[in-house]
C-alpha positions, 0 to 999 in steps of 0.5 A: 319909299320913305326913308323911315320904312327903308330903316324900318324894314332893312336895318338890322334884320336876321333874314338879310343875306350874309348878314352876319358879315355885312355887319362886321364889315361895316364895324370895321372889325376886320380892319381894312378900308371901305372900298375892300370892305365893299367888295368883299359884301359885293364879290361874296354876299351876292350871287351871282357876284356883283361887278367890281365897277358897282364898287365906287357906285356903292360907296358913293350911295352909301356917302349920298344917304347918311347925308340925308340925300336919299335919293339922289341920282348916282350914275352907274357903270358902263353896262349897268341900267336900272330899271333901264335907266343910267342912274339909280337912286341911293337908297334903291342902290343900297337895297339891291346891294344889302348895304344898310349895315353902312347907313346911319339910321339918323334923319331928319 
């Protein structure tokens, strides 16, 4: 998937799963760390809940894209395959976590 139509077609729109939260976590509004912010979009905004060990999963996805790596491989957790493999692509990541509210939308 290109990086303009991951933007194109996750950013910003009002069908995406407690969206409304996701957005105001991302803006810190509530003024608490990344890692709590992620785990909360995880534990909440999912069900069922995704594994606290996707958090630092997550943030390392979301690290990896807004510095334009979209898709580098992130190894993940002990009991966790995609596609029946041990690692996953950033952007994948993202997109099944509904983390785009945490991605720049800046490319080059």
């Amino acid at each position: 998937m290109l990086h303009e139509d991951f933007l194109s077609r996750w950013k910003g729109g009002n069908t995406l799963m407690g969206n409304t939260l996701s957005t105001e976590l991302a803006e810190n509004d509530f003024g608490i760390d990344l890692n709590t912010a992620i785990t909360i979009q995880l534990r909440n905004n999912h069900y069922p809940p995704v594994p606290y060990s996707m958090v630092p999963v997550c943030i390392e996805a979301i690290e990896a894209y807004n510095e334009g790596d979209y898709y580098r491989e992130i190894e993940l957790p002990e009991g966790v395959s995609w596609r029946g493999n041990l690692a996953a692509p950033a952007n994948q990541i993202i997109m099944s976590h509904h983390l785009e509210n945490w991605c720049n939308d800046e490319y080059e």
